[in-house]
N, C-alpha and C positions, 0 to 999 in steps of 0.2 A: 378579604383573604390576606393580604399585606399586613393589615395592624393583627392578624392573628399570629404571621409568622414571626413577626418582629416584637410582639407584646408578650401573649399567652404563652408562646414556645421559650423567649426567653426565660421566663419566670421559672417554666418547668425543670429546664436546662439548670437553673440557678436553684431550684429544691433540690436536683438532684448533685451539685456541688455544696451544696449545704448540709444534708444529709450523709456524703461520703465526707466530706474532709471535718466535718462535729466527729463523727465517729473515726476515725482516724487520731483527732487530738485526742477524745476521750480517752482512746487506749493507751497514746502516750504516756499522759498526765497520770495513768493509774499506772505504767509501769513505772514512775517517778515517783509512786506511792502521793498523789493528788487526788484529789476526789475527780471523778472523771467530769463533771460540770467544770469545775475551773477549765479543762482543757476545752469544751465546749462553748465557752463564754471568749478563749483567747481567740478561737479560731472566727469568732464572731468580730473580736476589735478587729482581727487583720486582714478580715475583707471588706468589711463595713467601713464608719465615716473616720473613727482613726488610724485607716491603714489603707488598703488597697482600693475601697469603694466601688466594688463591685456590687454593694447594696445599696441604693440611696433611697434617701427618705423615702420616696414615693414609692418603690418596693416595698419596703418595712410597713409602710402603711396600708400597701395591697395586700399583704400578710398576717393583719393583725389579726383575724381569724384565725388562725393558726393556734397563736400567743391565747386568743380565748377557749378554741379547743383544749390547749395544754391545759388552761388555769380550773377547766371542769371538771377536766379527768384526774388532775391532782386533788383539789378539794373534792373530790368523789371517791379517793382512794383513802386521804387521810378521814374522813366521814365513817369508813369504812373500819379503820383501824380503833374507832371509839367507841370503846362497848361502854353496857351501864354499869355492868359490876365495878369499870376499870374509874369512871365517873364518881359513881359509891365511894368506891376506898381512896379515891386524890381529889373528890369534888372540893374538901376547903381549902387542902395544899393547892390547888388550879387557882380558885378566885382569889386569895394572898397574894400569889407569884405574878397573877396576871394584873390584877389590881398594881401592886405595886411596882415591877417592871416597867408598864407601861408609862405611869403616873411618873416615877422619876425622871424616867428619859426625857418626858415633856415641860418636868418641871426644871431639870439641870439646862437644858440647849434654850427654853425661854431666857430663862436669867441670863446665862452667856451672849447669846446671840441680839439679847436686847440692849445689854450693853456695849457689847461690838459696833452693833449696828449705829448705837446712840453716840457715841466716838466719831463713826465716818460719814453721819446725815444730820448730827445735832438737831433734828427732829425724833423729841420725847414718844410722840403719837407713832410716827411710822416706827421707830425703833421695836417698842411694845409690838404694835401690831406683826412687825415681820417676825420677832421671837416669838409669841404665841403661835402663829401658823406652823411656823418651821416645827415648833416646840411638839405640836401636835403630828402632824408629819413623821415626826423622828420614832413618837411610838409603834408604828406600824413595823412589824417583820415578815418577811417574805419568807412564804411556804413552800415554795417551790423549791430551790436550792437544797434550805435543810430536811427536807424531807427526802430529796432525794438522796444525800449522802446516806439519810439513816438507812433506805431502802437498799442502794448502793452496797453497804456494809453488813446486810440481815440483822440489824441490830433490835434487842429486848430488853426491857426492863424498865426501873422506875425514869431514871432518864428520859429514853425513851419515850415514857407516855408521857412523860409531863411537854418534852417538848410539840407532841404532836398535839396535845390537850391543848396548848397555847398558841398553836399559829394557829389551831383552826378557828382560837375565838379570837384573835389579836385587832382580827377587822373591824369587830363591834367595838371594842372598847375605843380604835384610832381612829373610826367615825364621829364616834361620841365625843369624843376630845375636838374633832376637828369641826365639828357644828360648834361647839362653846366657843374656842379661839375665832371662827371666823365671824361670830356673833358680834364679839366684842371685839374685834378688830373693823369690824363694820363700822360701827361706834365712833372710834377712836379716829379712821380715815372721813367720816361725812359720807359712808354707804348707811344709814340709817335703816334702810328700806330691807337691809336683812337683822330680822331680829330672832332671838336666840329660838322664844318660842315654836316659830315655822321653823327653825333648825334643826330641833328636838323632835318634834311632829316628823318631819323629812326624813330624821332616822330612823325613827321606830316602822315609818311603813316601810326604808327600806329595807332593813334587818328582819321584821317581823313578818312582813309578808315573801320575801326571800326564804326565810324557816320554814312555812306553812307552806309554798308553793314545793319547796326542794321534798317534803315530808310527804308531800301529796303524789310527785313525780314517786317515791320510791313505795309508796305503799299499790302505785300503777302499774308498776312495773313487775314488783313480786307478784303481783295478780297476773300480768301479762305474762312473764315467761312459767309460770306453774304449773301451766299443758307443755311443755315442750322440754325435751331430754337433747336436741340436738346442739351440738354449739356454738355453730355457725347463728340460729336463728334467735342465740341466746346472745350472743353480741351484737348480731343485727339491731335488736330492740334498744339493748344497755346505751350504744352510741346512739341511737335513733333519741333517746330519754336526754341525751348529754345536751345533742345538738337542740332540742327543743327549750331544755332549760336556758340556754346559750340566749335563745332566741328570745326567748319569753323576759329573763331578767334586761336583755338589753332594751326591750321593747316598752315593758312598764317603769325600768330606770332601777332596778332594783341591786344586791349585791350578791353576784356571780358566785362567786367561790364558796359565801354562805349555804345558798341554795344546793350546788352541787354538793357539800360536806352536808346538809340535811339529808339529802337523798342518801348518800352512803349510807350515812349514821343510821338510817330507818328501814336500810336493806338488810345493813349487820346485824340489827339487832330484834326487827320484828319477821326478820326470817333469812334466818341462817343458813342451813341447810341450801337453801337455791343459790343462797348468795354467794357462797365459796366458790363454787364455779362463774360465778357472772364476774366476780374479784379477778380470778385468777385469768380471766379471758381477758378482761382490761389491760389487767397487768401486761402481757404479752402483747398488749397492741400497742401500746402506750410508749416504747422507748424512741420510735422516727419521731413523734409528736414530741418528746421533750427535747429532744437534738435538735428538733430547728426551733424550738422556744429558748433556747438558752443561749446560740448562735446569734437570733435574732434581738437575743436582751442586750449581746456583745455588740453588733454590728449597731444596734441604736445609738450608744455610745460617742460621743465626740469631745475626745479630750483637746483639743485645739481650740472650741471656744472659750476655754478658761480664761479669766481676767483675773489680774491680782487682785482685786474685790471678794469675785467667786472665791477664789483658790484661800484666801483667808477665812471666809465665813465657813466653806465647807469645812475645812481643820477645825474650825471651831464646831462644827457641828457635830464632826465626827467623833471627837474629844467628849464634849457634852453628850452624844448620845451613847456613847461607848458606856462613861463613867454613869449614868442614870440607868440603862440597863444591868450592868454591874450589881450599882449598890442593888435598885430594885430587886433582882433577883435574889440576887443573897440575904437580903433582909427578910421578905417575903418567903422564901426556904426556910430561914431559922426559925422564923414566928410559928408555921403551920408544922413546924416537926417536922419536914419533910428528911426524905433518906442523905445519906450524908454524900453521896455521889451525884445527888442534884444539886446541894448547898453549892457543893466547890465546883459543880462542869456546867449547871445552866448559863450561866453568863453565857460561855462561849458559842451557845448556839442559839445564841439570839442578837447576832452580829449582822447579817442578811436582810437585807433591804432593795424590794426591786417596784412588783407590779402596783400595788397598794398604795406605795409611797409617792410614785411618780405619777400614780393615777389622780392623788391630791393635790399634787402642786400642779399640776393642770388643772386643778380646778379653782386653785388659789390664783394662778395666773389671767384664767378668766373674769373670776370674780372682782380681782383686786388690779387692772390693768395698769403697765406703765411700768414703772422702775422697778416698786415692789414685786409685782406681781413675775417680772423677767428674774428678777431674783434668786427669787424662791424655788421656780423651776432648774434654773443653771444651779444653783447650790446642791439640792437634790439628785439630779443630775448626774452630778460631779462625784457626790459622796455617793449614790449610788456603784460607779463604777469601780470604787473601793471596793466597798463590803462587799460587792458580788466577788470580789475577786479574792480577798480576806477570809470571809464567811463561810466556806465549807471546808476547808482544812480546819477550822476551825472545833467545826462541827467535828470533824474528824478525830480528832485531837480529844476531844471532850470524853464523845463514844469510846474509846480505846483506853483512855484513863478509867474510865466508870467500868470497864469491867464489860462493858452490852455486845462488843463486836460477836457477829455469826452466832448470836442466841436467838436469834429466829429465823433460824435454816430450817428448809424443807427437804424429801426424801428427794424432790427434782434435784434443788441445787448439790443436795451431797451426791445424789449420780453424775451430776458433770463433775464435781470437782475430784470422783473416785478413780482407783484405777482397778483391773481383775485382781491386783494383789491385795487389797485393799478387800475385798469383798469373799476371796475364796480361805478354804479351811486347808489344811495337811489332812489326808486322808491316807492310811497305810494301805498297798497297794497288795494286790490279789498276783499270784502266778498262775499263766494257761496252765499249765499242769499240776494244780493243785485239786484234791480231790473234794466234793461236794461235802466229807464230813469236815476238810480243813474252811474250807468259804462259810460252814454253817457255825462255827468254831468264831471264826473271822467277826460272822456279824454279831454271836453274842457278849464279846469281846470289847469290844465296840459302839459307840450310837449312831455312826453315819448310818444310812439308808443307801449309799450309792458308793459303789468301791471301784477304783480303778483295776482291769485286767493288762497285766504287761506278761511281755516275754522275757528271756531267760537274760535276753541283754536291757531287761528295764523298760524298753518300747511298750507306748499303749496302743493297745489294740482292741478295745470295748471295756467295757462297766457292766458291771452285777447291779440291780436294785433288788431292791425286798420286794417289790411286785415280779420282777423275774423268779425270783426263786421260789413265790406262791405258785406262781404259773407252771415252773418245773415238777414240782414233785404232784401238782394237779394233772398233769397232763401225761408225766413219766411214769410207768413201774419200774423200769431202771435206771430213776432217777438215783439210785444209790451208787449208779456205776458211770456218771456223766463226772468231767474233770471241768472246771473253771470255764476252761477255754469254749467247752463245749453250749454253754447255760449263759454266756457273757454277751450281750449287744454290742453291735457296733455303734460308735458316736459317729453323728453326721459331721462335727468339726470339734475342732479343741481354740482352746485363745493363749497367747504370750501373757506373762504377768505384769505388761506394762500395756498392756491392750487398755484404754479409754471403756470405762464402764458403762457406759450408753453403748458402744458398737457391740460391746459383750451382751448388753440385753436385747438388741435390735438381730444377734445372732442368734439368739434363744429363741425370737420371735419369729423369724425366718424359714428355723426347721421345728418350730413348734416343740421344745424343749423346754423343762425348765430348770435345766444344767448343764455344766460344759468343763470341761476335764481342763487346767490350765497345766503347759507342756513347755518346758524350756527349749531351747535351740537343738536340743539331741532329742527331741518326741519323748524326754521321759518324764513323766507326771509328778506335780512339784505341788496338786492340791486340787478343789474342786468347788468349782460357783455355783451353789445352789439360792435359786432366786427364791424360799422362802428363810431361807439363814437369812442371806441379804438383805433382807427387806424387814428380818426380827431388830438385824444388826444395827440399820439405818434409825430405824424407831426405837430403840433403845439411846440411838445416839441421841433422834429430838429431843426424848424424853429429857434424858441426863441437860439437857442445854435450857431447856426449860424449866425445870427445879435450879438451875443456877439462876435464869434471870428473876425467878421466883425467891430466891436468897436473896439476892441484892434489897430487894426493897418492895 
């Protein structure tokens, strides 16, 4: 009972200071105009190991579940985002940019870092070998971060795909890199015993059976929710699908994020229809799970073990992998024709370096024990806590120059961001005492369907519809002798035109309407919210934002 109160209850106490004070910086930082991850990653150094340390390792480590929930539900949403058509039309600009991106980076930080290194150990062999590793290492980009900016931002277009087309395959290719370098860095230290062959073997089962397994979960899953309309029992499943691939990759040793981004990819595209809903359930469950993933990438962090060794190699690293990203990208862009908003903004959003990277130099440390091996991880480390910190303003910066911000809003988020004035028409307004030939005058006059009735001082006091007035003269023979006042409904409520457009629809919904008279501070009728204007107006807007991101490129 004791190690419960003092273990498990701590921790919970501590998700729940981690979850309010993540969201807390996040809002910050985006009222700073930050990406709200940066503020989620500061608030992690400063309770974590370089600040207050209220997280110590042995937390962060009882938490890594967490960190692999986040890393499913990301690679399952960006899986989600890669259709085939989108594949079709950028499949050779994708393997250019990715090909060559990757490839630079690993071939600029080898060469630097081999010769840095060869400077301060005057050992040829270990020099080589720590710049191959590093060199490989450095091609890896973290998906998480820039993904979340784009999400953060509803951003669309060529941009857009290409960067989600490239983190989601950036793993295969820093695998592939990093079986060669550690081959021949095997070689080079007297590990002989790994040879490149079993390297290459090692990757393909774990990339290809990760594809096959993540393919297989999503083709289970669209089978599984196809009886069910509920959505409760539709995200029960989707997480239930997360957590098993979680289980299953760590179990056979396979690659996490791959397998989740097949499952997506296999939901989006071999059934669609169920999946917009399973997408969109995730989506809203998903933001505590990236709050403490991005908290806990912070809090991992310790800038206080740097030595002047580290703190040089990383500049160097960071130099060389900046500058081989870079060139790659941009060359890789011109070569495949890509749009000319990828040429000049990829760069910047291939700056980010977290889970992937660090998850290799833990395996370089292992592998290669001892000085190198300590190295490599503090290097990475180190220069991780850069780019996290760098890398989505970055991103930010990029999206915003290219044109992409808010082109792929939906009719939810432009309800939160609307207000009733925003949504409602001017409608010319009816007098209680006007007679049935002036109201029928009125409506042909006119195309509203719904008029406002006021009194002599302007006050509303009901609305005429065109179903009232069928009903009138159906039900009346003296319907030629009824005046306004008399044929006009009463409204159950009216809204101010600064009313938040969700409580305007949540009033609609309340007294089962599906209009509402918008009324300034004197009750006199200033227009009227009709919820299917609104919803023509809304999808008119997607429309118009999506032939933009469809211009770009």
């Amino acid at each position: 009972m004791t190690d419960i109160l003092t273990g498990h209850f701590n921790i919970i106490l501590l998700l729940g200071l981690v979850l309010s004070l993540g969201t807390l910086g996040g809002r910050l930082f985006q009222f700073l105009k930050i990406p709200q991850v940066v503020g989620y990653i500061a608030i992690g150094i400063l309770i974590g190991q370089s600040g207050l340390r209220l997280i110590d390792v042995n937390i962060v480590g009882e938490l890594k579940y967490f960190s692999s929930f986040a890393l499913a539900v990301i690679g399952f949403l960006i899986g989600g985002e890669l259709k085939i058509k989108v594949l079709k039309k950028y499949g050779k600009q994708f393997a250019w940019i990715l090909f060559l991106e990757a490839f630079m980076a690993f071939l600029v930080v080898s060469i630097i870092i081999s010769i840095a290194a060869w400077f301060f150990f005057k050992d040829l062999n270990l020099a080589i070998s720590l710049g191959l590793l590093l060199g490989a290492v450095s091609s890896a980009t973290a998906p998480a971060a820039t993904t979340d900016v784009l999400w953060e931002n509803k951003t669309r277009g060529p941009l857009t795909s290409t960067v989600l087309g490239l983190v989601a395959m950036d793993d295969g290719v820093a695998l592939l890199l990093f079986a060669v370098a550690t081959s021949i860095a095997g070689v080079l230290t007297g590990n002989a015993d790994i040879s490149l062959g079993m390297s290459l073997l090692s990757l393909v089962y774990e990339v290809g059976v990760a594809i096959l397994l993540g393919s297989f979960m999503g083709w289970g899953l669209s089978k599984l929710i196809r009886g069910y309309i509920d959505e409760d029992k539709i995200l029960v499943f989707s997480i239930g699908a997360l957590l098993l691939i979680i289980g299953l990759t760590q179990m056979l040793e396979l690659d996490m994020i791959l397998c989740a981004m097949s499952m997506g990819f296999f939901m989006s595209n071999f059934s669609p229809k169920r999946s917009k809903v399973l997408f969109k359930l995730v989506e809203k469950f998903a933001p505590p799970i990236y709050v403490l993933f991005f908290v806990l990438v912070g809090a991992k962090l310790n800038i206080w073990n740097v030595t002047g060794l580290v703190a040089v190699l990383a500049l160097l690293f960071l130099i060389g992998r900046t500058s081989g990203k870079f060139l790659g990208a941009t060359l890789g862009a011109r070569i495949s024709h890509a749009p000319e908003s990828v040429r000049k903004y990829l760069p910047f959003c291939l700056l980010s370096q977290a889970g992937v990277a660090v998850g290799l130099s833990i395996v370089a440390g292992e592998t290669f024990q001892g000085p190198m091996g300590n190295i490599i991880v503090m290097v990475v480390t180190t220069s991780t806590f850069v780019v996290q910190i760098l890398g989505p303003p970055a991103v930010k910066y990029a999206v915003q120059k290219a044109g992409e911000v808010g082109l792929n809003i939906t009719e939810e988020d432009l309800l939160r961001q609307s207000r009733a004035s925003d949504m409602m028409h001017p409608v010319p307004s009816i007098r209680e005492n006007q007679s049935i030939t002036d109201v029928l005058a009125h409506f042909s006059k006119y195309d509203n369907l719904i008029y406002p009735v006021v009194t002599r001082e302007d006050s509303l006091i009901g609305v005429i519809t065109i179903d009232n007035l069928k009903d009138t003269f159906m039900a009346s023979e003296l319907s030629g002798l009824l005046l306004a006042h008399d044929i006009s409904v009463t409204v159950p409520c009216s809204c101010s035109e600064d009313m938040a457009a969700e409580d305007v629809y949540q009033l609609m919904k309340k007294h089962n309407i599906d209009y509402i008279p918008v009324t300034d501070k004197n009750n006199h009728t200033v227009g009227i919210v009709e919820k299917r204007i609104a919803q023509k107006l809304f999808s008119l807007k997607i429309m118009e934002r999506r032939q933009k991101a469809e211009a770009l490129g």
